[in-house]
N, C-alpha and C positions, 0 to 999 in steps of 0.2 A: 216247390210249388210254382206254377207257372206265374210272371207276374207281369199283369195289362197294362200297358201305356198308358196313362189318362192326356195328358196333358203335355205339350211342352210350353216355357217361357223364355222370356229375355227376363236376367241373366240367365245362360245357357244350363239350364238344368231339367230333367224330365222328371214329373212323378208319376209311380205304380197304383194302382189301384190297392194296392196293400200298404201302403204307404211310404213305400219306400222312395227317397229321393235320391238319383240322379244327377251328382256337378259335374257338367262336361269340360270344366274347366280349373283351373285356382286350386287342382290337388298336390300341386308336388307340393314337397316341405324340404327345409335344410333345417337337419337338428343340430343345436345347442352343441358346442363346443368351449372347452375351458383351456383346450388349446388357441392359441391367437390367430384369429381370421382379418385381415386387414387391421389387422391393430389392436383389433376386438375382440372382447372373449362372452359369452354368453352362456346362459341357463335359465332351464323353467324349472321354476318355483310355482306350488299349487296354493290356489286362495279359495278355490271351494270347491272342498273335497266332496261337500255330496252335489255336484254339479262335472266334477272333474275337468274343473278349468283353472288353467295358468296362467303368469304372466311369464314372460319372455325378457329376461334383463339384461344388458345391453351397458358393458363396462369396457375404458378404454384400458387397455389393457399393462398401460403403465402409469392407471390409477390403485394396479394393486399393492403400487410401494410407496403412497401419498406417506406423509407425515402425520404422524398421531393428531388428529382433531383436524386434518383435512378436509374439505368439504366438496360435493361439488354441485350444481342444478341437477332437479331431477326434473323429467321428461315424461308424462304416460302418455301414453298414444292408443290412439282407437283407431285400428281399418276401417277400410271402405270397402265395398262390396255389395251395395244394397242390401246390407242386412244377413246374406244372402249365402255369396261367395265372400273366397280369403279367411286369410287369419294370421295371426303374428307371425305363423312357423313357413307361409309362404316366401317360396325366394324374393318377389317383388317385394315384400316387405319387411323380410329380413336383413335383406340388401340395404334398401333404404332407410331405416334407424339405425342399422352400423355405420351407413356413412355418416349420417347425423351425428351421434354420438365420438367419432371418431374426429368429426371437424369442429365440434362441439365442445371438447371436453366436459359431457357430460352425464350422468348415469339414467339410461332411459327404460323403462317397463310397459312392453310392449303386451296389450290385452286384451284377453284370449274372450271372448262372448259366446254364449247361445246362439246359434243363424236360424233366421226362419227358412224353408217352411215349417219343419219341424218343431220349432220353439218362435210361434209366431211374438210379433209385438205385445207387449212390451217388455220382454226377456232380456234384449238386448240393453235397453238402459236398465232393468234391475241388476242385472251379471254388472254392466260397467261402475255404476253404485256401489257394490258389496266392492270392487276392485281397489275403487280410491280407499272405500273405509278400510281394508286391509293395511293398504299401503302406508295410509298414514298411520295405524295401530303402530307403525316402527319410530313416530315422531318423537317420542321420548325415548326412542334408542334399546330399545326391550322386545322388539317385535320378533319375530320367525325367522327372520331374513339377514344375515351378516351383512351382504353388501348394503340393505338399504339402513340398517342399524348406523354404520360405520362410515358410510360417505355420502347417504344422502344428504344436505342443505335443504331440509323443511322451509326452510325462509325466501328459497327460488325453488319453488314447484310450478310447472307447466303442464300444462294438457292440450292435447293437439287433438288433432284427427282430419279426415279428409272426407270428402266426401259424404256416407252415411256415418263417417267416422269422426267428422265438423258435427256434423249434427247433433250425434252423441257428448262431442266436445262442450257445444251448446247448456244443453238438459244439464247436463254434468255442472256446471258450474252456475246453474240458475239452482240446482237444489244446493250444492256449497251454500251458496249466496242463503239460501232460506234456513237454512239447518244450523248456518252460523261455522261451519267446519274451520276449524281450526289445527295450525295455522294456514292461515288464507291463501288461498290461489296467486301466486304472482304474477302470471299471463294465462291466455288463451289460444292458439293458434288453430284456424278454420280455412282448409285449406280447402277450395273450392267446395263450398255449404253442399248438402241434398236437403234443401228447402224447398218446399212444391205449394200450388195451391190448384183449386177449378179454375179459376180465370188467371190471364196474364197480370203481374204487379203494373205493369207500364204498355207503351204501345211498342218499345225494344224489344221485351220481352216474348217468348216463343209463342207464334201464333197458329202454329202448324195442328189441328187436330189430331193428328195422325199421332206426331209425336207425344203429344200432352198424355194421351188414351194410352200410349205405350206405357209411359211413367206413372199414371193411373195404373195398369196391369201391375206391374212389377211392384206397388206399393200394399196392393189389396193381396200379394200372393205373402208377402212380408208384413201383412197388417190384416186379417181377414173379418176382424172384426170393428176395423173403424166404423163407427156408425155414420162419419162426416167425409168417410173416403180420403181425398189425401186432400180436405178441408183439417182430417186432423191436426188438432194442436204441437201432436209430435212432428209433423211433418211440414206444418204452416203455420212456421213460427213468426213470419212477416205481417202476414193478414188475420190471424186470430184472434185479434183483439188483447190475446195476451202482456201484462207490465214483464219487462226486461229489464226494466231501468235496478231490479235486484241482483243483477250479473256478479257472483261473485270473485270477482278475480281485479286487480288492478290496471291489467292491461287487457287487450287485443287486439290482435291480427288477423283481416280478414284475407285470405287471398282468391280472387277473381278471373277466372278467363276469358274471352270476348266470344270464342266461339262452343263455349260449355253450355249448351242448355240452361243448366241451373245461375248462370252467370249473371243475371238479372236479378234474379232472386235474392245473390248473394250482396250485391248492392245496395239493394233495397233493405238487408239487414242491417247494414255498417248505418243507413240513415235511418232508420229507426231506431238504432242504438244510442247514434247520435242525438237523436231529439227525444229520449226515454228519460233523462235527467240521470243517467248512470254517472258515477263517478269515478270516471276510468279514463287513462289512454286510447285513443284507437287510432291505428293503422291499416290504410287501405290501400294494398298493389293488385293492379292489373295487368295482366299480359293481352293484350289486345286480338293479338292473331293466334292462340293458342286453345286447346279444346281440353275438354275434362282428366284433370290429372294427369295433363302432360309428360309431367315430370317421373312422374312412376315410367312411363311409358318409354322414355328418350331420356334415361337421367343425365346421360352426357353434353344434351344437349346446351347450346347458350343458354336460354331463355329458362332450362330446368338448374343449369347451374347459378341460375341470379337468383333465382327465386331458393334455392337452398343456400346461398349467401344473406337472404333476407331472414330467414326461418333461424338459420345460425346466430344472425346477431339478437336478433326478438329471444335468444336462449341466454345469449352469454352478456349480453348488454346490461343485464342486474349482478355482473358478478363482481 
C-alpha cells in the first residue's frame, strides 16, 4: 500500500501517514561479539521480553580470567538521541563504551529503550526503570546474567548518559533515591544534560527563537502529550520547581560545553543541585569551545580525550 509523507523533523526522520517512521540516520549497528574487539568482548542479554529489549554488556576481555570473588564497577549507560535516534547496538556507541570500559576496567550494560515516535514519552524512562531493576535482581548473585552475577561490584554502580541519555541518567536516580534501591547508586555521570524549558534559565543562555522552537519541535514529536510542552518536568528539570535534593546516588558529574545549546541549562542544574541540600559529591567540567557531545563526534580528539580521562577516573576513583 502506498504510504504518504506527512511530515519531516529534526532528528532526521520522516513519518507516513500510516504510521510508519523513517530514521534517515543512527541505523547501522555492530553486533555483539564474544570474540575480542579492542580488548572487548560483548553480548545482548534481554531484560523484557514482552518489550523485546536488551542490554548490551561490555566486558574487558581479560576480566574473563579475574580471580574467584573478583569484582569490578559496573557502568549502565543511557544514549542520546533525543529519545528518538540511536541505541546501544549503534557504532557510535558501541565504540564508545568499549572504549570506556576497556580504559576503565570496567563491566558496562549499555540500554536498549523504546524511541519515540512510536513509543512516545514516557516509554523511554519506564524501559530504563525496568533496566536498573533487572540489573540489580543479580545483586545477590542469583540473577539471569553470569557476567553480571560473577563480576559485577554492586557497591560501585554508575549510571551515565548523554544527552537525552543525562537526562534519563537524571529521572533514574531521583526515583533510586525515592524507592530506596538498594544497593545505592555510587555516582551519576551527565554528560552534556537535554534539559529544556520556555524561557532562557539566564541572560547566557540561548536566546535565538528559531532555535528554542526547534528544540520545542523535536520535544513534542518525542513527548506529544506534555500538557506543559517542554515546561515538562521530564524535560525542565532546572525551572520546575521540582526537590532534587533526593538524588540518589553519592556522587556526580556533570559535564558542560560552551557552545552546546543545552549548555546553560546544564549549569544551572549542577547549581541547583548544589543549593537542593543533596548530600552528595559534585563535580563540574567545562569545555568552553566545544559543541554537543563532541566527544562521540571527534573521539580522538584533545579535548574528547580529557573529557574521557575525567569520565574514567569519576568510574575507577571508588575502586
Amino acid at each position: 500500500m502506498e504510504s504518504h509523507l506527512t511530515s519531516d523533523h529534526l532528528p532526521p526522520i520522516r513519518i507516513h501517514e500510516n504510521g510508519r517512521v523513517d530514521r534517515l540516520s543512527g541505523n547501522d549497528v555492530i553486533p555483539a561479539s564474544l570474540d575480542p574487539q579492542n580488548d572487548v568482548v560483548t553480548k545482548d542479554v534481554l531484560y523484557s521480553p514482552e518489550h523485546n529489549l536488551s542490554v548490551r554488556l561490555f566486558l574487558p576481555h581479560k576480566s574473563l580470567k579475574l580471580a574467584a570473588g573478583e569484582k569490578l564497577p559496573l557502568l549502565i549507560y543511557f544514549h542520546g538521541g533525543a529519545y528518538i535516534m540511536e541505541s546501544p547496538f549503534s557504532p557510535v556507541y558501541h565504540n564508545y563504551l568499549a572504549e570506556v570500559v576497556k580504559t576503565s576496567n570496567c563491566l558496562a550494560a549499555s540500554v536498549q529503550y523504546r524511541r519515540a515516535p512510536e513509543h512516545p514519552i514516557p516509554a523511554a524512562y519506564d524501559d530504563s526503570w525496568l533496566a536498573i531493576q533487572w540489573i540489580f535482581s543479580h545483586s545477590d548473585g542469583v540473577g539471569e546474567e553470569v557476567w553480571i552475577n560473577e563480576l559485577a561490584d554492586f557497591g560501585r554502580v554508575f549510571v551515565a548518559g548523554d544527552s537525552a541519555g543525562a537526562n534519563i541518567s537524571h529521572h533514574m536516580a531521583i526515583r533510586a533515591g525515592k524507592e530506596k534501591l538498594h544497593p545505592r547508586i555510587k555516582g551519576v555521570a551527565m554528560v552534556h544534560p537535554g534539559f529544556w524549558s520556555k524561557d532562557p534559565v539566564d541572560e547566557k543562555d540561548v536566546q535565538d527563537e528559531r532555535i528554542r522552537s526547534q528544540v520545542a519541535e523535536v520535544w513534542e514529536l518525542a513527548s506529544p502529550n506534555s500538557v506543559d510542552g517542554v515546561d515538562d518536568p521530564w524535560l525542565n528539570v532546572v525551572g520546575s520547581g521540582l526537590d532534587i535534593s533526593g538524588l540518589g546516588c553519592e556522587r556526580v558529574l556533570v559535564a558542560v560545553a560552551g557552545k552546546d545549546v543545552f549548555g546553560r541549562q546544564g549549569l544551572a542544574y549542577a547549581a541547583k543541585l548544589k543549593k537542593s541540600g543533596w548530600k552528595g559529591e559534585l563535580k563540574v567540567v567545562e569545555e568552553e569551545e566545544e559543541g554537543h557531545c563532541f566527544h562521540l563526534h571527534d573521539p580522538n580528539s584533545e579535548n574528547a580525550l580529557k573529557l574521557m580521562k575525567t569520565f574514567v577516573e569519576f568510574i575507577s576513583s571508588s575502586a
